[in-house]
N, C-alpha and C positions, 0 to 999 in steps of 0.2 A: 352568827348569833349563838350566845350559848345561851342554857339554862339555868345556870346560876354562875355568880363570881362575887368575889371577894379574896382579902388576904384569905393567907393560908390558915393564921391563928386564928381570924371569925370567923371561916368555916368550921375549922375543927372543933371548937365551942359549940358550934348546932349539928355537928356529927355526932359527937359524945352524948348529945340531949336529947338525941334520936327524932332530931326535926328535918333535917337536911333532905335526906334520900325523899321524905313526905314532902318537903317544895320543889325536889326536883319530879316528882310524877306529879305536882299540880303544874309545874310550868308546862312540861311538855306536852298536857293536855291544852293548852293556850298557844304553846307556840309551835308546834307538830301539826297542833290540829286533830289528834287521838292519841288513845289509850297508850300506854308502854304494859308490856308483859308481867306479871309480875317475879318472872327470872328476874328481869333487869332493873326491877327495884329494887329485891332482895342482897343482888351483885354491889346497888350503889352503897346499900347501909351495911355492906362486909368489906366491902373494899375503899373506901372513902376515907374514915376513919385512920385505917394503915397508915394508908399515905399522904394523908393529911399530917400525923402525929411526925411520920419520916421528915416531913419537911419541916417543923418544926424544931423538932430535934435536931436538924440540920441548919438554925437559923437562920432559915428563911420565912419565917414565921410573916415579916411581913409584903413575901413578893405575890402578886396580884396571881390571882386564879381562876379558870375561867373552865365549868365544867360542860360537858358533851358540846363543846362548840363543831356546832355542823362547816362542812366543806363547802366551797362555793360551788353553785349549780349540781348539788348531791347530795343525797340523804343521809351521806355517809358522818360520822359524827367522831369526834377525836374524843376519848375518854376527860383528858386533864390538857389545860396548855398551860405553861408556865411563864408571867410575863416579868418581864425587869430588866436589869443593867447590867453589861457586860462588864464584869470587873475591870477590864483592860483597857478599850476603845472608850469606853462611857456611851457606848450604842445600845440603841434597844436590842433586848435580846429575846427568842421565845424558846419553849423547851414542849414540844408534843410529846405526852405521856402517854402510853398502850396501857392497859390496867390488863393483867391475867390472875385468875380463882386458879388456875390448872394448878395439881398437887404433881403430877407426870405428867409427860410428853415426850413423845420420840419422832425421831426422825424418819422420813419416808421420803420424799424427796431433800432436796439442797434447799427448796420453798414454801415444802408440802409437811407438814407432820401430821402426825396419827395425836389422838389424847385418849387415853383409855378408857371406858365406859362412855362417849361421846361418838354417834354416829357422824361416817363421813368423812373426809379431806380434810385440812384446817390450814391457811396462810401461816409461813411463821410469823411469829409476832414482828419482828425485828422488821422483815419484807413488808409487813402492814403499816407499820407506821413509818418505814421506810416511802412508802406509795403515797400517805398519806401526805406528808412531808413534801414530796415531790410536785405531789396534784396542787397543794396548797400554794405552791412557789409561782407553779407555771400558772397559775390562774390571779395572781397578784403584781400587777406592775411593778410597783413599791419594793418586791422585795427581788424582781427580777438583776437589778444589778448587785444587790448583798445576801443572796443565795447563804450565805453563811452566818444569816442572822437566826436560821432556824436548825436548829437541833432535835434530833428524836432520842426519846429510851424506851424499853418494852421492859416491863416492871412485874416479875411472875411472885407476886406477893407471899404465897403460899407454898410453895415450891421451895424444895433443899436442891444443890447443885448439883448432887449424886444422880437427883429423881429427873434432872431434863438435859441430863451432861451432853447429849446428841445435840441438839440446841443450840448449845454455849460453844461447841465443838464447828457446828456445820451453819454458823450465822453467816447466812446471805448476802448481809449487808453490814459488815466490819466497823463501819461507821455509825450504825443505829446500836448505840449499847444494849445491851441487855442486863437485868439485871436480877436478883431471886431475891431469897429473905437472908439469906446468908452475906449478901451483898452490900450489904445497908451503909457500913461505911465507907465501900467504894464508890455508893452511890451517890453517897452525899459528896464526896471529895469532886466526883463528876459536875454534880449540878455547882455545886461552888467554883467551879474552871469556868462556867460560861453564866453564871449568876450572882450578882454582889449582893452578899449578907448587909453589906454597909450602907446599900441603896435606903433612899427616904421612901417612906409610905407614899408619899407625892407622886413621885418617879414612876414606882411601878403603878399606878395607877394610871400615868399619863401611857406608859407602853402598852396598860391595856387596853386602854381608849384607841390609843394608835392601829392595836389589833380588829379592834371589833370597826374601826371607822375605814377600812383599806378599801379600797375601791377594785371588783372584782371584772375580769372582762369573762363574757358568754366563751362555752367549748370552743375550742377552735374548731375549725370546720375541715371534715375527713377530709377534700379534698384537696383542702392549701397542702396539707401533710403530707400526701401520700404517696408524693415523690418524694419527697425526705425520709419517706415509712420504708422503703424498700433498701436503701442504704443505710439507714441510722433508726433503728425500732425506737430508739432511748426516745423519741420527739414524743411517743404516747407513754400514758403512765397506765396502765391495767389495777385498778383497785382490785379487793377483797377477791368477787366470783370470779371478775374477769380475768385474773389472775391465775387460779385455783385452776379455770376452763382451759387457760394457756400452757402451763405446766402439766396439764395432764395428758395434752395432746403431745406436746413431747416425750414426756416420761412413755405413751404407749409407743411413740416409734420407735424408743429404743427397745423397748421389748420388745416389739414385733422382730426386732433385728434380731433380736440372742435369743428369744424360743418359739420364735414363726407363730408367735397369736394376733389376731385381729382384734382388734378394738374400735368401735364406730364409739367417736362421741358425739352426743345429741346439747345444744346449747339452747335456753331457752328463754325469751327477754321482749320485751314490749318495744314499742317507738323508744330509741333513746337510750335505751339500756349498754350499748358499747358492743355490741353485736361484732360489727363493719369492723372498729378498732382491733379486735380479739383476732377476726380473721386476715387484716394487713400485718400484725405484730406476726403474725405466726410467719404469715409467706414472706415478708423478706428474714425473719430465722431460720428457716427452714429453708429455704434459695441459698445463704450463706453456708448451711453446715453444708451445701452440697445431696440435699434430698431430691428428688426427683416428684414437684410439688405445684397444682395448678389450685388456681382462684376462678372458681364456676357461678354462675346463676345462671336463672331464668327470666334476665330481665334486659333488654339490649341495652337499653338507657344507662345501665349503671354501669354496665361492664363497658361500653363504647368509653365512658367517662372512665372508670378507671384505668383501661389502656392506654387515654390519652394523655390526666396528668400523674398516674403512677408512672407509667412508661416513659413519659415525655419526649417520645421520638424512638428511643431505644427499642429495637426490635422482638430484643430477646427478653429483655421484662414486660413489654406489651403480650409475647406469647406464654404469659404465665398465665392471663385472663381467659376463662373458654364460656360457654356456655352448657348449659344442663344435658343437650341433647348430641354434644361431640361424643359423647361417652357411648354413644349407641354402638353394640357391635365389638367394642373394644375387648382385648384378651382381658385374664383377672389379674391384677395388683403390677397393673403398667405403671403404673403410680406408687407412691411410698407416702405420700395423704394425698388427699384431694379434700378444699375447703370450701363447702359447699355454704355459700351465701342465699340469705334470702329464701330458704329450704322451703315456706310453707309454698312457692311458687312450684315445686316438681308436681310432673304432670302423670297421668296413668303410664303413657308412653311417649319414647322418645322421637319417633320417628317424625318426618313430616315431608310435606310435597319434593324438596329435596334429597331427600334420603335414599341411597344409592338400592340397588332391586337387592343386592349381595347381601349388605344390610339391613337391609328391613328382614329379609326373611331371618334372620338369626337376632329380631329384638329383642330382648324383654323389659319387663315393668321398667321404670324409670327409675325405680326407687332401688328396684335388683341393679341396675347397670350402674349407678354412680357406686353401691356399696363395694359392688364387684373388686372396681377398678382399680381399687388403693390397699393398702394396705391397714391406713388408717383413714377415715373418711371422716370429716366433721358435717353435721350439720347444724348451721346457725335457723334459728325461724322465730315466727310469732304467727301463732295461727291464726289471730285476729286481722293480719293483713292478707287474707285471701279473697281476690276481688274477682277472679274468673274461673269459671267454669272448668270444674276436667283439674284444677288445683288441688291437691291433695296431701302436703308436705306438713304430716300433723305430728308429734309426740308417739301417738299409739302406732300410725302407719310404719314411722321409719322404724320404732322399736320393734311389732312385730317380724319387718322384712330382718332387719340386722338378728335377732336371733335367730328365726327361722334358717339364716346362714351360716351359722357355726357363731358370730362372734359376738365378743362382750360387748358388753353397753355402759356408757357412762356418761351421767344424765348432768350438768350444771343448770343451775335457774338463777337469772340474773334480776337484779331487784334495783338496782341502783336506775341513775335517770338523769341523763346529759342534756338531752333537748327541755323543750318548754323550760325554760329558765331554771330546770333541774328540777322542776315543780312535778310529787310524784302525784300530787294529790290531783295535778291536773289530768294527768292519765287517766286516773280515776274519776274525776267529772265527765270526762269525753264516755268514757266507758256506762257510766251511768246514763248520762243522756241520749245514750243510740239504744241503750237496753242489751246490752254484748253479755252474752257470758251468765254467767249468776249476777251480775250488776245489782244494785238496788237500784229505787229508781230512780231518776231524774231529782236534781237540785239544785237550787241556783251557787253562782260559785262563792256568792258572796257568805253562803253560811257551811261551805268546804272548804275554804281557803283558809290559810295562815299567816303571821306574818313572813315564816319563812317563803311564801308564796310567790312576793312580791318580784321575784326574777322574773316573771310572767304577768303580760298583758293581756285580758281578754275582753272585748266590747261586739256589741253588734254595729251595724252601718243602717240607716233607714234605709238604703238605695246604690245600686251599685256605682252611681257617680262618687257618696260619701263612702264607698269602701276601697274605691282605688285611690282616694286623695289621702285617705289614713294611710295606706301601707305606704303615698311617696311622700304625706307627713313625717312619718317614722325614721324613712331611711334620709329624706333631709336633716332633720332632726338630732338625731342619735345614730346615724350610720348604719351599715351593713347593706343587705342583700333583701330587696324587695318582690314578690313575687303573687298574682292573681291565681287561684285554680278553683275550677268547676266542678260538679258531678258531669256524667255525658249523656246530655240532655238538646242536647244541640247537634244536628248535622256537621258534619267534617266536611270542607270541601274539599280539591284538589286547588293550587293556585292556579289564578290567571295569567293571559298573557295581557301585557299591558304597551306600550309602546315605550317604556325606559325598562322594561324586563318583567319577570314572574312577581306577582303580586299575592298575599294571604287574604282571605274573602272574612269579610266579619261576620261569624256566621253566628258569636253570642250576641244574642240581642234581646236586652232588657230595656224596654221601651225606647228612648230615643238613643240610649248608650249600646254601642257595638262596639265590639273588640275581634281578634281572629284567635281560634285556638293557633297554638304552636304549631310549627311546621311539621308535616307529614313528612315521616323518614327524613333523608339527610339530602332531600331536593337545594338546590343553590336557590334562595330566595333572600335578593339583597336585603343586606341589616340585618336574617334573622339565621337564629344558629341552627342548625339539624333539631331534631326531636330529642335524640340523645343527650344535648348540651342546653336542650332547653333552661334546665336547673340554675347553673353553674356561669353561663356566658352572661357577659353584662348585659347583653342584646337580648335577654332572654326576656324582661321587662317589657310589657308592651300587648303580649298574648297573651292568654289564658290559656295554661297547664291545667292538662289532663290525668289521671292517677296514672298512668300509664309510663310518662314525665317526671313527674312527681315524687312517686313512690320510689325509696330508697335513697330520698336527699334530702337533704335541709335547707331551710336560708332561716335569715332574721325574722322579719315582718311579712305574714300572711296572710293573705285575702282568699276566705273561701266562698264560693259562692252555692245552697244548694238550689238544684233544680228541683225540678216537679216531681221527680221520680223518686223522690223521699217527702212526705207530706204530713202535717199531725193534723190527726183523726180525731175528736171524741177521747182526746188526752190519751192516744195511741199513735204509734208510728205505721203508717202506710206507706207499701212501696210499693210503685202504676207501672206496671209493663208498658205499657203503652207512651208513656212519657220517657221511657230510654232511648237511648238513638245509640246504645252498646247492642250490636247485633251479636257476639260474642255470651254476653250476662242474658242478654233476654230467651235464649236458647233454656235458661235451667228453668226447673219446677218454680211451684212458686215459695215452697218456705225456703229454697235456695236461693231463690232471687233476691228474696229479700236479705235476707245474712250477706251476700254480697255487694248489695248494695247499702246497707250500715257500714260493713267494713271498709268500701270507696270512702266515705265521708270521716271514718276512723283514720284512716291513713290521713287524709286531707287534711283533719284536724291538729293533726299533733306532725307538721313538718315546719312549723317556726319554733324556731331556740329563742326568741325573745317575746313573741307579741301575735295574738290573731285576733284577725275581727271576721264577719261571721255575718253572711246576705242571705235571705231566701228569698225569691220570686214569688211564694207563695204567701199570703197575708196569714191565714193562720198557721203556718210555720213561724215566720217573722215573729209574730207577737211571742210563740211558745218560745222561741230562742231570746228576743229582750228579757224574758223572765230570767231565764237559764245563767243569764251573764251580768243581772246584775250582781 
């Protein structure tokens, strides 16, 4: 969807009348759902204009134009698309335009530039709209077999060739032109190669329509990829931060290599933000150049799954997968990075009932041992998913440990949003309605939402029989990956024996509906997969997922259900010790408990990329959640 389109010539008309840039901050107030900056007003009614008159000038005056058209499943927004007719083929053609104000810009990385008087890192342009371009292909069926119907250029309006020669000199992407103000009639000879002046107003109208009508499919799923991820990185695309976080853990191993400095970088990103993505791209690049390079967490589930389909048998890329507390003990920089996933999981200490007597006596902090060990150590996290006790993997924790050791810090924050139908705003209602954070408070979605929203489904169920028929609605329906998970509110049992083998005890039980939580560890219990695979195996369907399970995966269509142990009060949230069956959480204080038990239901919340629906056992829970989701 964009926010405004039209030929080139009626825009340019409400540019010059100084109306334009004013419809586009009232659309996006309608179609965003808030405010835009007023940098990015200011930018529209300086830069619009330009390049509006360019394409004019360039007779294209009447090819279709479609401004800040957002990316599928992302907030990410392409400045200009240019829609019309391939002079050659008579094929629809489109042209992604990059809009740059920069007057300078220099090189820092081959990816990376500096802009002067501008804090921070910056994508080159040409790589951004190169990604852009990319992301846009692979999330469109339509244009998966004519990849060549889309073109990019990065357009430094303002800019002489002198002032960005590094730039034009070190373009990433050979392919993605680039172009300044001195460029103007290369630029037009460019967009005339792959756009007919001759086309009728009709035509490019119909390729807009075409663009804006394409049918987008949901992220692919980490897991299909992630054997493809370890030989071939090209399968993900890394936008804007992710990018930015990517290249810079590079650029620091190489400098660790030529002046022996340490760099910890800290990555920082909600459910969905590309966390996981950032940390496979790196480790099969860094496996290839020959680094000496592991993928850690704290969470068996994830890592048992990614040794199974990263690795897929292969021994030596399964032992690239470790866990947070192998590191215990270990010399300093045995590593050349280590990619610490899922960071807000690290614990005070590593040590635990197996830990050999040699090493336990030479521990320390968990947050010292993993910095220790690499040279460069990444941490990915989101502090909002910290569900247990003794977790401590926060922004200020690893900052403080990583300087207090000698080394640099380098902080990315990731904004972008893959899950939930890419819906950021949904983050944000989740966020509101648990009370996390400075949150505001509680509102229902129906006066958050947008239409951009619509990649995301949210309803509640009267009854857990009407919330398991919705999620295998859905996946009849419209396909994908259906999945139940609870808060832990319910006893675990151990299986039965049964007389055709081990059997799972239904131990959820909401009135006359029972179901079994997932299997306990990786016990052989026919039909149903380890705890680990719960997520991910077809068979996984049937039980009800625990955060434990859960946490760190995706699917389609979500069923959560809360228990007792979360309850609205007198239009407040109450959390009941007494109602948890996590012997683990009920250990902490109580404004702990409660923060961890919001966060269980934050995690919960936001693990379908397409659709959740939303049970409580408790009535007035229920009722506040029907408010919440109309």
């Amino acid at each position: 969807m964009a926010l405004a389109r039209g030929s080139a010539a009626d825009l340019l008309i409400e540019a010059r009348a100084g109306h334009l840039h004013s419809r586009l901050k009232e659309q996006a107030g309608f179609v965003l759902g808030g405010r835009v900056g007023t940098s990015e007003v200011a930018s529209w009614q300086r830069s619009l204009p330009i390049v509006l008159t360019d394409l004019v000038d360039a007779g294209l005056g009447d090819v279709e134009v479609l401004l800040e058209h957002q990316l599928p499943h992302s907030k990410q927004r392409i400045d200009v698309v240019l829609c019309g007719v391939h002079p050659r083929d008579g094929q629809s053609s489109f042209v992604f335009l990059e809009l740059k104000q920069w007057s300078k810009a220099e090189s820092y990385l081959s990816e990376v530039i500096n802009i002067p008087g501008l804090p921070g890192k910056h994508l080159h342009p040409a790589e951004q709209v190169h990604g852009y371009r990319q992301y846009f292909v692979d999330h469109t069926p339509a244009l998966a077999e004519r990849p060549q119907a889309v073109h990019a250029v990065a357009y430094l309006h303002n800019a002489r060739r002198t002032d960005v020669s590094g730039l034009l000199q070190d373009n990433p992407r050979p392919t993605c032109r680039l172009f300044t103000m001195d460029d103007k009639a290369a630029m037009s000879e460019h967009l005339d190669s792959v756009l007919d002046s001759a086309a009728t107003r009709q035509s490019n109208i119909a390729v807009g329509d075409e663009l804006s009508g394409f049918a987008h499919r949901p992220t692919k799923p980490l897991l299909d990829l992630a054997a493809a991820e370890i030989k071939d990185r090209e399968q993900f695309v890394l936008l804007d931060e992710q990018k930015v976080a990517y290249e810079l853990v590079l650029q620091a191993v190489e400098r660790s290599r030529a002046a022996q400095t340490r760099t910890v970088v800290i990555v920082e990103g909600g459910p969905g933000s590309g966390k996981s993505v950032i940390a496979l791209s790196l480790l099969g690049e860094l496996a290839r150049r020959g680094r000496a390079v592991h993928h850690a967490t704290g969470s068996k589930s994830f890592t048992s799954t990614m040794r199974k389909y990263a690795g897929r048998g292969n021994a030596r890329v399964q032992g690239l997968f470790k866990y947070f507390n192998a590191y215990v003990g270990c010399q300093p920089r045995e590593l050349d990075v280590l990619i610490c996933d899922e960071a807000h999981r690290i614990r005070e200490k590593g040590v635990d009932r197996f830990t050999k007597k040699e090493k336990r006596e030479r521990a320390d902090r968990q947050v010292n041992e993993l910095i220790n060990v690499a040279t460069v150590p990444v941490f990915l996290l989101d502090e909002h998913q910290v569900v247990r006790p003794g977790e401590m993997g926060s922004l200020k924790e690893i900052t403080t440990a990583a300087r207090a050791l000698g080394c640099e810090v380098e902080i990315v924050r990731l904004h972008d949003q893959l899950r939930c139908g890419g819906s950021v705003s949904y983050d944000t209602w989740v966020a509101r309605l648990l009370g996390l954070g400075s949150a505001e408070p509680p509102i229902p979605w129906s006066k958050l939402a947008g239409p951009l929203d619509e990649g995301i489904t949210l309803t509640t169920a009267a009854s857990p029989e009407a919330l398991e028929s919705w999620v295998l609605r859905q996946r009849s329906q419209n396909g994908g990956v259906s999945r139940l998970a609870a808060g832990f509110c319910w006893p675990w049992s151990d299986p039965v024996k049964t007389p055709d083998g081990l059997r799972l005890v239904d131990d959820v039980q909401l009135g006359e509906w029972k179901r079994p939580w997932n299997a306990k560890g990786e016990k052989a219990v026919p039909d149903v997969p380890g705890s680990s695979y719960w997520a991910t195996d077809d068979r996984g369907f049937g039980q009800v997922g625990c955060i434990y399970t859960a946490q760190g995966f995706e699917y389609d269509w979500s069923g959560v259900i809360f228990g007792k142990d979360l309850v609205r009060r007198d239009g407040m949230w109450c959390a009941v010790r007494a109602n948890s069956k996590d012997s683990e959480v009920k250990k902490a204080d109580e404004l702990h408990f409660s923060a961890l038990v919001k966060n269980t239901y934050k995690v919960l919340l936001t693990r379908g990329m397409r659709g959740t629906a939303i049970f409580s056992e408790d009535p007035e829970t229920q009722e506040f959640l029907e408010e919440m989701t109309r």
